[in-house]
C-alpha angles and dihedrals in degrees: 000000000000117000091257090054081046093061098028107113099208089060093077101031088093087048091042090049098047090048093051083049090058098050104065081034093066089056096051123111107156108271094058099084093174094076097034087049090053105037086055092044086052086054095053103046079056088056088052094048089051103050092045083053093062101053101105103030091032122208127290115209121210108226098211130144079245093057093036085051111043087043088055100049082048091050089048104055094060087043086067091051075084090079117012108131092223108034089178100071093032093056090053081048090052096060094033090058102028085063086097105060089030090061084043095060087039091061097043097049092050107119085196095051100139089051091045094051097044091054095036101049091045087052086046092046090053094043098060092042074059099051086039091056098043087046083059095044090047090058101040106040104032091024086234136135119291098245111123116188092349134101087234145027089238103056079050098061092043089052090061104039093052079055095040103051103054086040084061093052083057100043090052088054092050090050089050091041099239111149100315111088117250089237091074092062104091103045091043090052085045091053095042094056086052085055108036084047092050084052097053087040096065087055085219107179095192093043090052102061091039086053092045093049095051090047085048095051081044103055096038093046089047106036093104105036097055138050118269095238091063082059092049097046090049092051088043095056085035089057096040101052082042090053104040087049083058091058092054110036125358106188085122094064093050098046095055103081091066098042090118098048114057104150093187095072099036079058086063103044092053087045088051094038081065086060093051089069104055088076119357099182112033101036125229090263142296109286095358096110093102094050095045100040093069092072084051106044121132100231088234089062117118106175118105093253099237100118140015096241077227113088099183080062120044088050083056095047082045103042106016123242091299084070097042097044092056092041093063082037083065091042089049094049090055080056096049096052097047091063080049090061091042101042086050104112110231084014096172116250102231081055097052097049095043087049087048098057096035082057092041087055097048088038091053081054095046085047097040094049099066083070100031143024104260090134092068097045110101105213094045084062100044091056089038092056097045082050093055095047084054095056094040088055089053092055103039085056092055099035107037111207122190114288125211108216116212121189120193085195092073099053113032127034118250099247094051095040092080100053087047099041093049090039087055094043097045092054100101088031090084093047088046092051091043086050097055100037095052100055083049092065091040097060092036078051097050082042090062097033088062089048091052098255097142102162097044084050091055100050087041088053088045091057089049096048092051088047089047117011095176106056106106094206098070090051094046086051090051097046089050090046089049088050093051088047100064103067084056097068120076128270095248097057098076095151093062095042083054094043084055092039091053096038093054089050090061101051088057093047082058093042093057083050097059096030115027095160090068123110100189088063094068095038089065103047087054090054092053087043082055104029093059109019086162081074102040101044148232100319090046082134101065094041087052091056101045094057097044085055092050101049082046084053087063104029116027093175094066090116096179098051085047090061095042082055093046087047094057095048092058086052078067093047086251100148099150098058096031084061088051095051098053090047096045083065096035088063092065120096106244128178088247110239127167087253093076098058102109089045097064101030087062090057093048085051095049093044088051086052089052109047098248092128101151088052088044093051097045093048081049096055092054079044097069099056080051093056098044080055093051099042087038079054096118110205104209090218095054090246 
């Protein structure tokens, strides 16, 4: 980069943009919209830049299996908007999951690409030595997982390894003295042992193999092409972070003689192969894995339920066999031109070793995904898919596929390109800032709601519902507001309590429009059946009934509408199926809280009652752990 690029401030307004992307990208988790709202309008303000830069010179679009592919599984995935049950999710899934695709093209349309990659890949590279180190500082200090930011450690151990592999390819080049300069030997090998040290220290089966894969691809790809110190150097800091990780804790070690039989996920899979079969080919919907597997969970299963730790297939439970199909054909096509770069005659070594740990990285995350859910962490694809714009770039330079040129200038005059090009841009900017507004008043509103602030929850879930009126949540949580409310008002205003009561029935009867896969929705609406049968009727029993079933139906582990069912069952003198209905959720596997008490002391009273002494006597025993939780619970406010 010349001095005038140096100092060129529109050279690092696409680097500046995508790192302002990440950042609200490594914080989100699924319910905080507001990351998730700015890293994508970040995005997209990339994409606007991109697309007023190329007015003149136009874009020239590489025609590769890599760039078909990818276009069509994007393509794909908001083909399958047509007929997902509840679009409003799946829409917030097309552009989680098309990030991807939509930084690759990024990437690739950047007139500025080498400037963007030089000030990108060095962020990303200190942003990972800072997740390494807090990581580290998570598991010494507070003796908790290494997780960082992330939900898992996991997650954790693939972010970096997609960072620590291609930062390798480069550190064996500084050591050989090909193109990186020497000086940055000592603080990349520094880094790379934080890193390398944060991956080993999340004991991470899955993430090991996938590391040790991708060092393996490397090292064979660049012997050759590098000195053998630089590999020495690289298995030397690679033994010494796996060692010293041994001395201090050595969970890794333990853990690896059943790396190959882990039941619990083998559990999942058989539970989500079920779902495979619901529709094969067209998939259930983009993003609505988490809302359908509870019908389908096996009782012994323990994971939270939210993905499938199998991304191949959850994409084809999601999107059917036409998604999954062009998502391997992606995958394949890295590959392919990977062979490309290795088969070129005179292919520059500094070339040859950059292409190789770009590819290790992406190839730690492929590998990794058939045990975990990379591919649905934001930030892991943002970077992926910087990464993979990288390595196509590469290729495309040394290969040289045939390019499409498209030229703006010949078909739209100068003065009206900017207002078409930003209004095209901008579409999806309103829905982003709605999006994330909106879930900001919604937890300010449950927030209030829990301190008693009725009134100032219902005007903050009014505002919700007008900025997104199809996100059943909010109506769930108004209807549920409006239920707790009428018992507020006084007796003698009967028309108001009905008003409430009628007006809450017909948010949830929105909210099973737009989501018909959510169990909440029916358990609600049986609480206000049983809560005011003077409203419901005279058969407010049996209405009561019907929709507890069918919340059950969805969600067998709602423990508390099972005891409400099971409640109103003994009111009919029904013990025997009170009592099976209670067992048949007790067999499932929970994470115990107090809340579930009366859950499960209804269950030890109806198996006395029953006779079932043995099985009484065994739920009461996991009760009283439950209890002395409960009872060691300190309230700040002595209350």
């Amino acid at each position: 980069m010349n001095k005038k690029a140096l100092y060129d401030p529109t050279v690092h307004t696409g680097t500046l943009l995508f790192l302002g992307a990440l950042y609200p990208a490594l914080f989100y988790k699924g319910p905080q919209f507001e990351y998730f709202a700015v890293a994508q309008s970040l995005l997209i303000l990339w994409l606007m830049r991109v697309v007023l830069q190329s007015y003149a010179k136009g874009f020239q679009i590489p025609v590769t299996a890599l760039t078909v592919s990818l276009t069509l599984f994007w393509a794909w995935l908001g083909v399958t908007l047509l007929w997902s049950p509840v679009p409003s999710t799946s829409v917030v899934n097309f552009w989680w999951v098309g990030s991807l695709p939509l930084v690759f093209w990024l990437y690739t349309l950047a007139p500025d690409r080498d400037a963007l990659w030089r000030g990108a890949s060095a962020v990303v590279l200190l942003v990972g030595a800072m997740l390494a180190l807090l990581a580290i500082y998570q598991s010494y200090v507070f003796d908790a997982q290494s997780r960082s930011v992330f939900e898992t450690r996991n997650t954790h151990a693939a972010f970096l390894n997609l960072i620590v592999l291609p930062a390798a390819g480069y550190f064996l080049l500084a050591v050989s003295g090909k193109s990186a300069p020497r000086r940055f030997v000592v603080p990349l090998g520094a880094i790379l042992y934080v890193l390398f040290y944060s991956i080993f220290l999340t004991a991470g089966r899955g993430a090991l193999i996938a590391l040790l894969l991708g060092l393996a691809v490397l090292l064979v790809i660049v012997a050759r092409s590098v000195a053998r110190r630089g590999i020495v150097a690289l298995a030397a800091l690679v033994a010494a972070a796996f060692l010293s990780t041994q001395v201090t804790h050595g969970e890794l070690v333990t853990r690896l003689p059943v790396l190959l039989h882990d039941p619990s996920r083998f559990v999942i899979w058989e539970s989500s192969w079920e779902m495979v079969k619901v529709s094969p080919w067209r998939g259930i919907g983009l993003g609505l894995y988490y809302l359908a597997y509870p019908a389908f969970r096996n009782p012994v299963d323990s994971a939270g339920g939210f993905f499938a730790h199998n991304d191949y297939l959850q994409i084809l439970i999601e999107t059917g066999l036409p998604g999954l199909l062009l998502l391997l054909s992606a995958l394949a096509s890295v590959l392919w031109l990977l062979i490309g770069l290795l088969r070129k005659r005179g292919l520059n070594p500094t070339t040859r070793v950059e292409a190789a740990g770009l590819f290790a990285g992406l190839l730690a995350i492929a590998s990794h995904s058939f045990v975990d859910f990379n591919f649905y962490i934001l930030s892991i694809l943002m970077v992926g898919g910087l990464m993979l714009g990288r390595f196509h770039d590469l290729a495309v330079r040394e290969l040289r596929p045939r390019i499409v040129p498209l030229r703006p200038a010949a078909l739209i005059g100068a003065r009206a390109y900017p207002v078409v090009a930003v209004l095209l841009a901008a579409f999806p900017l309103p829905y982003f800032v709605a999006l994330g507004i909106s879930n900001s008043f919604y937890e300010k509103a449950m927030a209030q709601a829990r301190s008693g602030e009725i009134e100032a929850a219902g005007r903050g879930l009014d505002t919700a519902e007008r900025l997104t009126p199809f996100d059943d949540r909010v109506l769930i949580a108004h209807a549920d507001l409006f239920r707790h409310a009428i018992p507020l008002l006084p007796a003698s205003d009967g028309e108001r309590r009905r008003l409430l009561y009628e007006e809450a029935h017909r948010m949830l009867d929105r909210a099973e429009q737009v989501n018909p896969l959510r169990a909440l929705t029916h358990v609600v609406r049986a609480r206000l059946y049983r809560e005011h049968p003077d409203y419901a009727g005279a058969d407010w029993a049996a209405l009561t009934a019907t929709a507890l079933e069918k919340g059950l139906a969805l969600h067998p582990l709602m423990f508390r509408a099972r005891t409400d069912y099971a409640e109103l069952l003994l009111q009919k003198g029904r013990r025997e199926q009170a009592l099976r209905t209670l067992e048949q959720g007790v067999a499932y596997t929970y994470h115990e809280s107090p809340e579930m008490l009366p859950f499960f002391k209804l269950t030890v009273r109806l198996r006395r009652e029953a006779g079932k002494l043995r099985e009484a006597e065994a739920l009461a025993a996991r009760i009283e752990p439950i209890e002395r939780q409960a009872q060691a619970q300190y309230n700040l406010h002595g209350q």
